[in-house]
C-alpha positions in Angstrom: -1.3 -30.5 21.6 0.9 -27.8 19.5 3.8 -26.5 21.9 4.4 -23.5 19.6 2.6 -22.5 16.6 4.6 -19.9 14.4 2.8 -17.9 12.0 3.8 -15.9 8.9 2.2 -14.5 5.8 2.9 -16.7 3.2 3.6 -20.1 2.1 7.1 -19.7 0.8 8.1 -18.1 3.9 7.2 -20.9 5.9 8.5 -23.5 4.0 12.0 -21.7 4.6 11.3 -21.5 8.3 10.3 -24.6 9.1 13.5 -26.1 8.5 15.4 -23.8 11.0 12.7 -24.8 13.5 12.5 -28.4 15.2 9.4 -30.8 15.5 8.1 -29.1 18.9 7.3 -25.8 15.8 4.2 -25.7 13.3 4.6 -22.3 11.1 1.9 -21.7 8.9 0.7 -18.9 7.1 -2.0 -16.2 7.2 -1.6 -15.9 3.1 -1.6 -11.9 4.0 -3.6 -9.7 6.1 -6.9 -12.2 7.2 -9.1 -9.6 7.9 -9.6 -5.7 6.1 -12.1 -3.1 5.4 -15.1 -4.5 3.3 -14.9 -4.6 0.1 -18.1 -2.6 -0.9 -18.9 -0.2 1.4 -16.8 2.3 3.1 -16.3 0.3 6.2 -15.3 4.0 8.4 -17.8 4.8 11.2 -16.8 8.5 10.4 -19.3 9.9 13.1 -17.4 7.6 15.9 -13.6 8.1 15.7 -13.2 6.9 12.2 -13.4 3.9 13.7 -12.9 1.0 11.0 -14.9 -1.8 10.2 -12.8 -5.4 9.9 -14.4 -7.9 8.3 -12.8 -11.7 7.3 -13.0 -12.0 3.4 -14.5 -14.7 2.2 -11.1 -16.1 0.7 -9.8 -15.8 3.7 -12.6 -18.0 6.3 -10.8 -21.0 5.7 -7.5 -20.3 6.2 -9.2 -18.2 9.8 -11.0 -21.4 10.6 -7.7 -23.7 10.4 -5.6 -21.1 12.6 -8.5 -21.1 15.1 -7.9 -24.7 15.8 -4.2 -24.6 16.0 -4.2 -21.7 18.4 -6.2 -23.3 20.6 -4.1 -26.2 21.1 -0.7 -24.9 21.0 0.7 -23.6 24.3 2.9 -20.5 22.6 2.1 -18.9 19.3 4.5 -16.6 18.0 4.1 -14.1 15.3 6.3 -13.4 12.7 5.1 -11.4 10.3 7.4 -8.9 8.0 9.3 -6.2 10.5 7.5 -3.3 8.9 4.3 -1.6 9.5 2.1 -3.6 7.4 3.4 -6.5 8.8 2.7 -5.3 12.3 -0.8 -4.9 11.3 -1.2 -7.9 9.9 0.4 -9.5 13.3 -2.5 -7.4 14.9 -5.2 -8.7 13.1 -4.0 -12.1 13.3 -4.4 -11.3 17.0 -7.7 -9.7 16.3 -9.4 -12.7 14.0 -8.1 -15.3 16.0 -9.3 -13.7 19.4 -5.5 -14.4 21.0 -4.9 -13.0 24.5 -2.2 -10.5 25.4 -0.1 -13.1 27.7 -0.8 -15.7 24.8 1.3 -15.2 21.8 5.1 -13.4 21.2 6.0 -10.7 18.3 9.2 -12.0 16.7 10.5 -10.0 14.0 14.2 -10.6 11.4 15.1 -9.1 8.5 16.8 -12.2 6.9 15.5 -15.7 7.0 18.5 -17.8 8.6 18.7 -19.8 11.1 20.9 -17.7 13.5 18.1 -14.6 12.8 15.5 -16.5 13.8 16.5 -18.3 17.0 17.4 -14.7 18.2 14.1 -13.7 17.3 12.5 -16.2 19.7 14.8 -15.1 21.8 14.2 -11.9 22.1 10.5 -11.5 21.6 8.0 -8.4 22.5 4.4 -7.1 22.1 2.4 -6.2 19.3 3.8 -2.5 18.7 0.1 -0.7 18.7 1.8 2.8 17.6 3.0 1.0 14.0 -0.2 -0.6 13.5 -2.3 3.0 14.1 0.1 4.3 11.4 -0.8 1.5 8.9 -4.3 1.6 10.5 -4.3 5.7 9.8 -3.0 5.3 6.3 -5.5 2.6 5.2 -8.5 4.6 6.5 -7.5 8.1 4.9 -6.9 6.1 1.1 -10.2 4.4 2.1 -12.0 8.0 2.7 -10.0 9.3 -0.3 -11.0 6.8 -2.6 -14.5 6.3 -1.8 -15.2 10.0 -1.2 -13.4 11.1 -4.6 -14.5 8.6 -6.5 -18.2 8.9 -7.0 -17.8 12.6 -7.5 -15.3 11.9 -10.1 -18.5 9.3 -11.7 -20.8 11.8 -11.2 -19.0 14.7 -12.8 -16.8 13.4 -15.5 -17.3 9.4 -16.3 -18.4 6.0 -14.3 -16.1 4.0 -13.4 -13.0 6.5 -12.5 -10.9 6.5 -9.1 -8.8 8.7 -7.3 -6.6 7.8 -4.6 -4.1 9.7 -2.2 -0.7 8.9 -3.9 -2.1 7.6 -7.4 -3.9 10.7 -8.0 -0.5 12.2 -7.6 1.6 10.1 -9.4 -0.8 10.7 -12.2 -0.5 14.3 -11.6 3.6 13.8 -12.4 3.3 12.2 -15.7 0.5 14.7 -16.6 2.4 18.1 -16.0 5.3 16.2 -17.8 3.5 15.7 -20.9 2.3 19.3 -20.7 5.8 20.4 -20.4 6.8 18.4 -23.3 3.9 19.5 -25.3 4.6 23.3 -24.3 8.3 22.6 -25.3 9.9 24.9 -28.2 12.8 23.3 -29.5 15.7 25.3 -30.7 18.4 24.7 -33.7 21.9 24.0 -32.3 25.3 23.9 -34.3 28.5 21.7 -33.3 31.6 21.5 -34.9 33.5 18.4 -33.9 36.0 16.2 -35.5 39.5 14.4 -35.5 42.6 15.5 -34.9 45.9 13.3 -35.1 48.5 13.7 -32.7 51.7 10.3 -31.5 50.1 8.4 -34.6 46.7 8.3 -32.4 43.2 10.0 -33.3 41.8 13.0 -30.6 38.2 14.0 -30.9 38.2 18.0 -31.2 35.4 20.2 -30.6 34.8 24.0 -31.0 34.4 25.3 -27.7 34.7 28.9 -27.9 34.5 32.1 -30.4 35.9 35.2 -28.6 36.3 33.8 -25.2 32.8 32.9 -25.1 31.1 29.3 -24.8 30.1 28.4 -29.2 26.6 28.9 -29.3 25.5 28.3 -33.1 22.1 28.4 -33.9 21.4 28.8 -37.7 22.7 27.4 -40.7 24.6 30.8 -42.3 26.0 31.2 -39.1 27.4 28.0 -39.3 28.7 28.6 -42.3 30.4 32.0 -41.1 31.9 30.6 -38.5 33.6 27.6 -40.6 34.8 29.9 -43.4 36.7 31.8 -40.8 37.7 29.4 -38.5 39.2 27.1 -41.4 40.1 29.7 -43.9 37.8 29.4 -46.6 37.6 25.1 -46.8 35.1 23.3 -49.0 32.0 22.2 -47.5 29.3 19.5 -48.2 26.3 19.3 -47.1 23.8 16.3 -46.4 21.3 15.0 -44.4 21.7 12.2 -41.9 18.9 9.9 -42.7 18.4 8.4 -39.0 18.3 11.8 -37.2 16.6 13.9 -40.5 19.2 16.6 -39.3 21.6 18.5 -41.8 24.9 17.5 -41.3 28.4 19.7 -43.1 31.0 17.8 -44.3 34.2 20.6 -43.8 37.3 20.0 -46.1 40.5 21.1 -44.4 43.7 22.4 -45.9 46.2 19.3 -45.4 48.6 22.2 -43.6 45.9 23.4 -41.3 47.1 22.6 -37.4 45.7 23.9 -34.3 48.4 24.7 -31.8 48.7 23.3 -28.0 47.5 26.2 -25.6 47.2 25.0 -22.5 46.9 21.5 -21.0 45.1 20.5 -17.8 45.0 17.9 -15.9 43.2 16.5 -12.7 42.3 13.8 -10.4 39.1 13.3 -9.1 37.9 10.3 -6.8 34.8 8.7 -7.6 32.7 7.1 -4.9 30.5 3.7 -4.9 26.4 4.0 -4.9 25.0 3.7 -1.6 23.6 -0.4 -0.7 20.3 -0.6 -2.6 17.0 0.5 -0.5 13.5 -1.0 -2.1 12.9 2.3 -4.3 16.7 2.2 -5.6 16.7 -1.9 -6.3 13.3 -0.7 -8.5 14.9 1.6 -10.2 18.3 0.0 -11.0 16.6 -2.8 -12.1 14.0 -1.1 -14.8 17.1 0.5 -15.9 19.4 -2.5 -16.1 17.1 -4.7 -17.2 14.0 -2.9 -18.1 11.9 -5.1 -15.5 8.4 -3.2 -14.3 8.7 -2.5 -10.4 5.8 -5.0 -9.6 8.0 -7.6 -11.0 11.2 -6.9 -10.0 9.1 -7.0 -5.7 7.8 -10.3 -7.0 11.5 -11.9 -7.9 12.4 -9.9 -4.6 9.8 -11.8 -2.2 11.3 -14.8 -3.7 14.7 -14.2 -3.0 14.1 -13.0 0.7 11.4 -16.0 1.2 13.9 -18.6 -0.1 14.5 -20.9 -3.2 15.1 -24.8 -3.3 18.0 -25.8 -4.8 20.3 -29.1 -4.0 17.6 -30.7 -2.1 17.7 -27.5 0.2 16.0 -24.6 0.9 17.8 -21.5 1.4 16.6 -17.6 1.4 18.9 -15.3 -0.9 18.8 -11.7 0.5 17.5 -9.4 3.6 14.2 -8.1 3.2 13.2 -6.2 0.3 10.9 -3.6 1.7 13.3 -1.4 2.9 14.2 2.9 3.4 17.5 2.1 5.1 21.4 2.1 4.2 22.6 0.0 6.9 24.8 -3.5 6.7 25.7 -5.4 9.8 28.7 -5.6 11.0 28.5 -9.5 10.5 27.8 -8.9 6.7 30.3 -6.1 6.6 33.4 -8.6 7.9 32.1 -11.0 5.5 31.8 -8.7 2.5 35.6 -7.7 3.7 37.1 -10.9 4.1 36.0 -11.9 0.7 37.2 -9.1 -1.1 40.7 -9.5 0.3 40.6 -13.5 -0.5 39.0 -13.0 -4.7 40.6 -9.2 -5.1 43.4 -8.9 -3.4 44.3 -6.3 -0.8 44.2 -3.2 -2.8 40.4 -3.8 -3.3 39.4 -4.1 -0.1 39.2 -1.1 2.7 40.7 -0.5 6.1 37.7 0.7 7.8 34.4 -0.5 6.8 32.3 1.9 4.6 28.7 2.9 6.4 26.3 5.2 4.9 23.3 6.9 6.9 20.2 7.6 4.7 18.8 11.1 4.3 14.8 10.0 4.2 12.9 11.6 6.8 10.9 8.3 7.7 13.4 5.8 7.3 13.9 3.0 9.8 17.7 3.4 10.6 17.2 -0.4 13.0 16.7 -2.1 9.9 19.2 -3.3 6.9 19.5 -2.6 3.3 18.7 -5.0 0.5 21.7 -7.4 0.9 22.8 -11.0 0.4 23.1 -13.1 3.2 25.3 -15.1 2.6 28.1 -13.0 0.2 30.1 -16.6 -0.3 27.0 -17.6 -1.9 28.3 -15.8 -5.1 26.3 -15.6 -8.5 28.6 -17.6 -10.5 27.8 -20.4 -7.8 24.2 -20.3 -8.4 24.2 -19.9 -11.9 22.9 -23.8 -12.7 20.3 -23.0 -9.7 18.3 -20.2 -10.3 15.5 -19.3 -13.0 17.5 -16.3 -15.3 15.5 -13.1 -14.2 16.4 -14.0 -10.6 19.7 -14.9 -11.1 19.6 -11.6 -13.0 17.9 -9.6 -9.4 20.0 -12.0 -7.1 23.7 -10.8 -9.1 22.9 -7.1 -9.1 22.1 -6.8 -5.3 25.9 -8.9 -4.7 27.5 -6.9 -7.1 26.2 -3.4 -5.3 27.0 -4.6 -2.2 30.3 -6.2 -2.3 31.0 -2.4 -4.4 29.7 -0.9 -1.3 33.3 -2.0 0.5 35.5 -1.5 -2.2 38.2 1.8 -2.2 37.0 4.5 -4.6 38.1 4.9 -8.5 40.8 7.8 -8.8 40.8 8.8 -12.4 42.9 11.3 -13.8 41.1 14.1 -16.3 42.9 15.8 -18.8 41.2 18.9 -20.5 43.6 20.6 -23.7 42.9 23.6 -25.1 43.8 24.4 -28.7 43.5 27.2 -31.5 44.6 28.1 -34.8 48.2 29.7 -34.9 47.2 32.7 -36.4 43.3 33.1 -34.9 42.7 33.1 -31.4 39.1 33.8 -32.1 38.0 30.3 -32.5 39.3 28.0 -29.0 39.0 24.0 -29.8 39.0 21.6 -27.2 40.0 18.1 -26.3 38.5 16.0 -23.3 39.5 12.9 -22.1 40.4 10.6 -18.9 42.2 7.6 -17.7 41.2 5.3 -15.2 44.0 5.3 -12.7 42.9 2.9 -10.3 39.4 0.8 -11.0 38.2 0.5 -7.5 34.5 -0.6 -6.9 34.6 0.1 -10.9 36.0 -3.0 -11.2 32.8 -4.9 -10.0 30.2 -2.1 -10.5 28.7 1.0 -12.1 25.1 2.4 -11.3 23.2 3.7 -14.7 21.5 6.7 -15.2 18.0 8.1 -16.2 20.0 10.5 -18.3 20.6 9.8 -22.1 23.5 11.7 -23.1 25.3 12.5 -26.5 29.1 11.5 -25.9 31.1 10.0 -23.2 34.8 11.9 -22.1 36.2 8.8 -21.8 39.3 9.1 -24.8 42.4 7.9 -23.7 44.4 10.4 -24.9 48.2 10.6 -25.9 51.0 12.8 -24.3 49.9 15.9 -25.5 52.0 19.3 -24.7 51.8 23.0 -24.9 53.0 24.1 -28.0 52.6 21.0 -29.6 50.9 21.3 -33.2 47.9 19.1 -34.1 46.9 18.2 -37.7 43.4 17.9 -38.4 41.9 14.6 -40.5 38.5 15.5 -40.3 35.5 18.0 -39.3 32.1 18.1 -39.7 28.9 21.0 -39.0 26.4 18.9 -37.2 22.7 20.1 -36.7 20.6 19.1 -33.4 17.8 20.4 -31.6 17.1 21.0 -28.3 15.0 18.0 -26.5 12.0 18.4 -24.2 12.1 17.1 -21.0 12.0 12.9 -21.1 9.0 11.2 -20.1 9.0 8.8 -16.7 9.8 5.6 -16.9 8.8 3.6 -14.4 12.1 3.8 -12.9 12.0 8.0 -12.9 8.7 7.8 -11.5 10.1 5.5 -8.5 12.3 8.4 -8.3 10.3 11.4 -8.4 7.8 9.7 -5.6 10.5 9.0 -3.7 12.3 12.7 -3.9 8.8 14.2 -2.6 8.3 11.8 0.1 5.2 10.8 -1.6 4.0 6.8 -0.5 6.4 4.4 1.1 8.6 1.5 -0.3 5.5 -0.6 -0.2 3.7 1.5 -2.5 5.5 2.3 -5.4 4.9 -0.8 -7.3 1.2 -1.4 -6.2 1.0 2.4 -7.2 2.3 2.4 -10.6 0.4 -1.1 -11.3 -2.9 1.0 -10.4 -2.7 3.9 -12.7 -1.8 1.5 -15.5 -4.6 -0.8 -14.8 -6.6 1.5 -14.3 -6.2 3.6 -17.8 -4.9 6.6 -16.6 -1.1 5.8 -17.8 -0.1 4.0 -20.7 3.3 2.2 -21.6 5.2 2.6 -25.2 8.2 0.7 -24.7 9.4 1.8 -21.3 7.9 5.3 -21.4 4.5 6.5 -19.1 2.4 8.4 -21.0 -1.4 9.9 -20.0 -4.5 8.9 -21.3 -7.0 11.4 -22.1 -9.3 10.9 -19.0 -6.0 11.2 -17.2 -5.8 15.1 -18.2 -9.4 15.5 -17.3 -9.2 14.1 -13.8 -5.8 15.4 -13.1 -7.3 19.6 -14.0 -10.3 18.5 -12.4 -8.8 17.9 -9.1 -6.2 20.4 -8.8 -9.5 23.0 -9.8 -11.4 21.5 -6.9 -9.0 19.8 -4.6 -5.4 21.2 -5.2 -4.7 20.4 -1.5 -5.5 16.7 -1.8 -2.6 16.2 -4.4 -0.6 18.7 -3.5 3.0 16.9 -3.3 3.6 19.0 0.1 0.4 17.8 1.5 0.9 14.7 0.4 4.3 14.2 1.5 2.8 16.0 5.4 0.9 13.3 5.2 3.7 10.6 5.1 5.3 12.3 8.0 2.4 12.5 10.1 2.3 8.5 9.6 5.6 8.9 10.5 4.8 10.5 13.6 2.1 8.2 14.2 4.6 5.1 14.4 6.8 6.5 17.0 3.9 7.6 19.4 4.4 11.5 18.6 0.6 11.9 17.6 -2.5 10.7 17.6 -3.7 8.8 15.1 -7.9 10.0 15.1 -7.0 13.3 15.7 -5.0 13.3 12.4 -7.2 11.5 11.0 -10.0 14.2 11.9 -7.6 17.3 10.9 -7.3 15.8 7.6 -11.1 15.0 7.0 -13.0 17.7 7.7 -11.8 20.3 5.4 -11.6 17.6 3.0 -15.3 16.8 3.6 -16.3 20.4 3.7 -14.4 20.8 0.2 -16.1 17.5 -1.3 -19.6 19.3 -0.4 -18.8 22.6 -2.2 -17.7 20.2 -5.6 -20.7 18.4 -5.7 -22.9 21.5 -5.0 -20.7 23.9 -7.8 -18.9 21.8 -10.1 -20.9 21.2 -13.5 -20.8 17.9 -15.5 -17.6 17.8 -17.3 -18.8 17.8 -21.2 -17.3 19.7 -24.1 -20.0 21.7 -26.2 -20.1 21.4 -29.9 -21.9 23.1 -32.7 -22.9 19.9 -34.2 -26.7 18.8 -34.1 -28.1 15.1 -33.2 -29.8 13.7 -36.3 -32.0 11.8 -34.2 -33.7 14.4 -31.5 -31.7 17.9 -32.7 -30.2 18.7 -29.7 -26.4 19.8 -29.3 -24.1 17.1 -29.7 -21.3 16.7 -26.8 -18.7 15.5 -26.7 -17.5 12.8 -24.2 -15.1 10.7 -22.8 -15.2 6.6 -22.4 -12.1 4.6 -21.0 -11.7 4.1 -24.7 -11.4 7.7 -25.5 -13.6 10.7 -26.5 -16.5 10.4 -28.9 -20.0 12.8 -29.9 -22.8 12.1 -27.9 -25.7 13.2 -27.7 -26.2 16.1 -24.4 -30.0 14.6 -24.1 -28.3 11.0 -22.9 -30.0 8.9 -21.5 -33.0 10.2 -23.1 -31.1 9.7 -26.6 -28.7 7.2 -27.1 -27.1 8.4 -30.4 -23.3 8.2 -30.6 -20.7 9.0 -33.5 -17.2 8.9 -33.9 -15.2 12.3 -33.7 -13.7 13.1 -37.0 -10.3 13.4 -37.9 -9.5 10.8 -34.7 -9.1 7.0 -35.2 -12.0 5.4 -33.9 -11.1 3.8 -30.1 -10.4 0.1 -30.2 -12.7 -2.7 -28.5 -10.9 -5.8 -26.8 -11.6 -8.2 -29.2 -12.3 -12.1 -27.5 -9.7 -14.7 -29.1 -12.7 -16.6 -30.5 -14.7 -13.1 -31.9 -16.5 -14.1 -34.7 -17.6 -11.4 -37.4 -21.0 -11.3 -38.8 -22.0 -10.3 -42.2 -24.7 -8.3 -40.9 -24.1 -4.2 -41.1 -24.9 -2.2 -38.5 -28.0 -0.1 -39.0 -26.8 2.9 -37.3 -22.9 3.3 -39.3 -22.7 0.5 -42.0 -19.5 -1.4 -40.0 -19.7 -5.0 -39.7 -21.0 -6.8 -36.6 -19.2 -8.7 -34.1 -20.8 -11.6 -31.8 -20.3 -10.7 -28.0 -21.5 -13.2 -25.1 -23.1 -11.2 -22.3 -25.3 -12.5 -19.1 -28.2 -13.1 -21.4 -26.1 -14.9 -24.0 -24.8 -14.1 -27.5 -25.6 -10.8 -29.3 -24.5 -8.9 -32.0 -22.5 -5.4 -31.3 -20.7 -2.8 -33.5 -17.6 -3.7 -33.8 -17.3 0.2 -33.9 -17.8 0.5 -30.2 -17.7 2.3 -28.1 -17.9 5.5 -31.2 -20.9 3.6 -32.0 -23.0 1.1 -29.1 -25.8 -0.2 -31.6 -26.5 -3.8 -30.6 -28.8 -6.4 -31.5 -29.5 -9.3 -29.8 -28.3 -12.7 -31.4 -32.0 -14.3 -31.6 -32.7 -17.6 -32.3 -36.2 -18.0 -34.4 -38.5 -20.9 -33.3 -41.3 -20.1 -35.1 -41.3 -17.5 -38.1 -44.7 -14.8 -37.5 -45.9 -17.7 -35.3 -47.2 -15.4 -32.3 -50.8 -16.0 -31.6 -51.3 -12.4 -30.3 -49.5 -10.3 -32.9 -48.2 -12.6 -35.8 -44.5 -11.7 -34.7 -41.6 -14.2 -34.4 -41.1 -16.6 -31.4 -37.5 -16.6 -30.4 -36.0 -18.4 -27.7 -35.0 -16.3 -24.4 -33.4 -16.2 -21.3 -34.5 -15.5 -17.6 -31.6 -13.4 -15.6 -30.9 -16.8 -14.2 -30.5 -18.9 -17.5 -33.8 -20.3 -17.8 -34.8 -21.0 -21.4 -38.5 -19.9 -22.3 -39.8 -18.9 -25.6 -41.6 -15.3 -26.3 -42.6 -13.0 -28.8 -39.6 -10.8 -30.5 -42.0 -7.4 -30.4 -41.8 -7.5 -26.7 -42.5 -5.2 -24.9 -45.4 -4.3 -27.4 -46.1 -8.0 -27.0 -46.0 -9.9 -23.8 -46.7 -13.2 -25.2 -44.4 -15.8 -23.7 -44.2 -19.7 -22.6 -42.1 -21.7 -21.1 -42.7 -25.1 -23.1 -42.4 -25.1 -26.6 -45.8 -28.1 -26.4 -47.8 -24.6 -25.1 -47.2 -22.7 -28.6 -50.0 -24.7 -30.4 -52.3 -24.5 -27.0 -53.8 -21.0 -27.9 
């Protein structure tokens, strides 16, 4: 008999457990949710209450089977799946599989895996909350009904083998209009005139700020010129190219008794503030930009950290849990994250009162923490010999934000001076700088930025005073452009989702992972572009269904879940006020919308009917518009032919292929080996890799026998004219019997 069987979702997670937990506890995991909607079929009864249809994988029978047994002899099981909705659900149907009564199990829930957490968990145990699993419930069947409703119309009216889903679609939308707006982008010529003045011995980078008052806008090359003859009283000029950039660059000779004069010197302190305590979306972020990890992996090195690592014969979890939308830190961690500072920093770094920030998301859940350590004396340089690098990597940026968190603000002072020729007011130069007055939370931790910029104010500039004169020891003319908008990284992306209150924490990663996988995004170095079929489907849906991935809608659509979670609403009647405009819409697009092909004047050698042309996950090609009647295909001119995966062990044939002259490659399919263009998919001739038995040695037609395959890899030998010739035996003693 089991006195209390404890169950959680994975095996890493109970390993960490079980050693806060004495002999009288058995923890085991569910590896995951143990039941879901079926895998091929739609799994909604739409016509009763959208109500779903659970079903236990196959994967999953096993570990269903095993829990069976130990529920049945333990006298308490408790479940302790992740605090969030999903693992509410999963808590549920754990409940559900196993057939557990009401007044038989306990829902324990902790954000970090320690000892203390836990025991108060058992402590303080409740009921399955049913409101938090209808939300997950609701948002599982509404991707289910968008996905399986979208997707075959998407088959039917652009390509097989496409999918559309609630929040990818979306995301996809993002990085689509961006590339749009950075195709539609006219760049403009820009003009700067910067260089180095000398003033206490020390160089001071000067810049031309203003002519007549007015902020320097120079946008051509004579103007440029103009502007330096005047300003600088006729100098010689040079001018060059910058080989990196391909821009024109003007070298400017100055008089050695040219000096700008000292006009006005400003100066002022500003305060700068530490970044709020990492939330899931801002840890994936920081980290692509840091470190240029993909969201999906930074979650993975996450789980590990919150689930627990050994080290010195221990077992010990790292951080609170990583799926997370809120900003708070207990007041346990908070004198902790105090105490230390004042003991490794010294007074001045440490603050009076605690620092606490509230988060600004609509849906966040204010009861539970940010992404912290637990233990903060458990410092990074202490578990440097002890953890693999990328973690260490994960594990030192989420103490270093949060000790930051509790540290007194930087006070810097600016100084902006102000300079012009003594005898031309005309042109106004500038000089910027700042000096860090006080270092602050500086002195542990800066958050990057998305934003790539030119030049950094950060000169520490001498005493500089009004009047004083400033010789100049160099200046240059130096051409740019105006850039287009950049295109998403993953970490933008993160961003932009989460700014629209599109998807959860949860789904970010799983989302991004999706469109990639699925060919609608591709990566070139850390930048999302669009495929071509992701244009197609993106104009296709907001033609048909600009509702569906609308960011509004979509983001109503969070908040209803929202809603859902704290009992404000109904979770079928949302459900319903969702689906059947959508339905209603999804009838009209299959009744109206024609086959996405583009016409072309070209003619197919093979019938003479009008070429199209159309799009496979490789990209677009000319087919023929009387497919499937005519098979012929042909590359599009003037565009590089779409590469095939090419097997490790791909062998090249010498034969040609009969329909463009390109060499052959052998492919292994159900059947066996056979020979393909290794033009594909521009061109699909194949040919199947035969192997002759008997040269013209058919009885019925003189053809060749060739060995063959059933569907079910039985061997049998038949004639190669088939289907003119049905002649075929299954012993190769039955060839001379005719």
């Amino acid at each position: 008999m089991v006195k209390n069987l404890v169950i959680v979702e994975s095996p890493a997670k109970a390993k960490t457990i079980t050693k806060y937990l004495g002999k009288d506890y058995i923890v085991k995991a569910s590896m995951g949710h143990v039941i879901d909607l079926p895998t091929k079929e739609l799994g909604v009864d739409i016509e009763n209450n959208f109500t779903p249809t659970y079903q236990v994988s196959k994967e999953k029978k096993k570990v269903v089977t095993e829990l069976k047994e130990l529920a049945k002899n333990a006298e308490k099981i408790w479940l302790a799946t992740d605090e969030d909705r999903e693992g509410e659900a999963i808590s549920w149907h754990i409940q559900t599989a196993l057939k557990i009564k009401d007044e038989d199990y306990q829902r324990i829930v902790f954000h970090e895996i320690t000892k203390t957490a836990i025991l108060k968990a058992i402590d303080n145990p409740r009921k399955i909350d049913l409101n938090l699993v209808n939300a997950q419930q609701a948002r599982r069947v509404i991707d289910r009904l968008v996905g399986y409703k979208l997707s075959p119309l998407l088959w039917k009216k652009i390509r097989k083998g496409l999918s559309a889903g609630r929040v990818q679609s979306v995301a996809v939308r993002f990085v689509v209009e961006r590339e749009e707006e950075i195709q539609k982008f006219s760049s403009k010529e820009q003009w700067k005139v910067k260089g180095i003045g000398e003033h206490s011995k020390k160089n001071i980078p000067i810049t031309l700020s203003t002519i007549n008052n007015k902020k320097a806008e120079i946008t051509d090359l004579d103007q440029v010129k103009s502007i330096i003859s005047e300003a600088f009283n006729n100098p010689q000029i040079q001018e060059k190219v910058n080989e990196k950039t391909n821009n024109k660059e003007i070298e400017i000779t100055i008089p050695k008794d040219y000096l700008l004069k000292v006009l006005d010197v400003k100066k002022t302190i500003s305060k700068r503030s530490p970044s709020v305590p990492f939330t899931t979306s801002t840890l994936q972020q920081e980290a692509h930009r840091k470190f240029g990890l993909p969201v999906a992996i930074t979650m993975k090195l996450a789980q590990q950290l919150y689930e627990g690592i050994d080290m010195d014969n221990d077992r010990i979890a790292l951080i609170t849990y990583m799926r997370t939308d809120s900003l708070n830190i207990s007041k346990e961690s908070l004198d902790q994250i105090s105490g230390y500072i004042r003991k490794n920093m010294g007074d001045d770094y440490a603050l009076s009162k605690h620092r606490e920030f509230k988060t600004k998301s609509k849906g966040a859940q204010e009861a539970h923490e940010a992404i912290r350590p637990i233990n903060i004396e458990l410092t990074p340089d202490s578990l440097a010999d002890k953890l693999d690098p990328q973690l260490l990597k994960l594990y030192t940026l989420i103490w270093k934000r949060t000790v930051a968190t509790q540290m007194p603000e930087a006070i810097i002072e600016n100084t902006v001076i102000s300079l012009s020729p003594e005898n031309n007011n005309k042109y106004g130069f500038e000089t910027i700088g700042k000096i860090i007055k006080f270092d602050g939370f500086m002195k542990l931790y800066i958050e990057d930025t998305d934003e790539e910029t030119e030049e950094d104010d950060d000169s520490i500039l001498p005493d500089i005073k009004v009047n004083d004169m400033v010789p100049i020891k160099s200046m240059d003319a130096l051409q740019s452009f105006t850039k287009p908008p950049a295109r998403y990284t993953e970490a933008s992306l993160v961003k932009k989702l989460e700014s629209e209150g599109i998807g959860r924490p949860s789904t970010y990663a799983p989302t991004i992972s999706t469109i990639i996988t699925r060919g609608y995004i591709e990566k070139e170095k850390k930048y999302l572009l669009p495929t071509e079929i992701a244009f197609t489907v993106t104009n296709f849906l907001k033609e048909y269904f600009q509702e569906i991935i609308s960011y509004q809608f979509t983001a109503n659509i969070e908040e209803s879940f929202d809603d859902i979670a704290i009992g404000k609403t109904e979770w079928v009647s949302m459900i319903k006020d969702f689906y059947l405009p959508f339905e209603k819409q999804l009838d009209h697009t299959y009744k109206t919308a024609k086959k996405h092909v583009e016409e072309t004047d070209k003619i197919c050698p093979e019938c003479s009917n009008p070429l199209v042309i159309r799009i496979s996950k490789y990209g677009k090609f000319l087919s023929c518009s009387n497919f499937p009647e005519c098979k012929y295909t042909e590359p599009i001119e003037g565009e590089q032919a779409p590469e095939i995966p090419k097997d490790e062990n791909e062998k090249v044939s010498e034969e040609k292929c009969p329909k463009c002259g390109k060499n052959m490659v052998y492919k292994k399919g159900r059947f066996g080996e056979f020979l393909a263009c290794s033009d594909y998919p521009a061109c699909k001739s194949t040919k199947s890799e035969k192997k002759i038995i008997r040269e013209k040695g058919c009885p019925d037609c003189k053809g060749d026998i060739v060995e063959k395959k059933t569907k079910k890899g039985k061997i049998f030998y038949g004639c190669d004219c088939f289907p003119k010739c049905k002649y075929a035996v299954w012993n190769l003693e039955d060839l001379d019997k005719k």
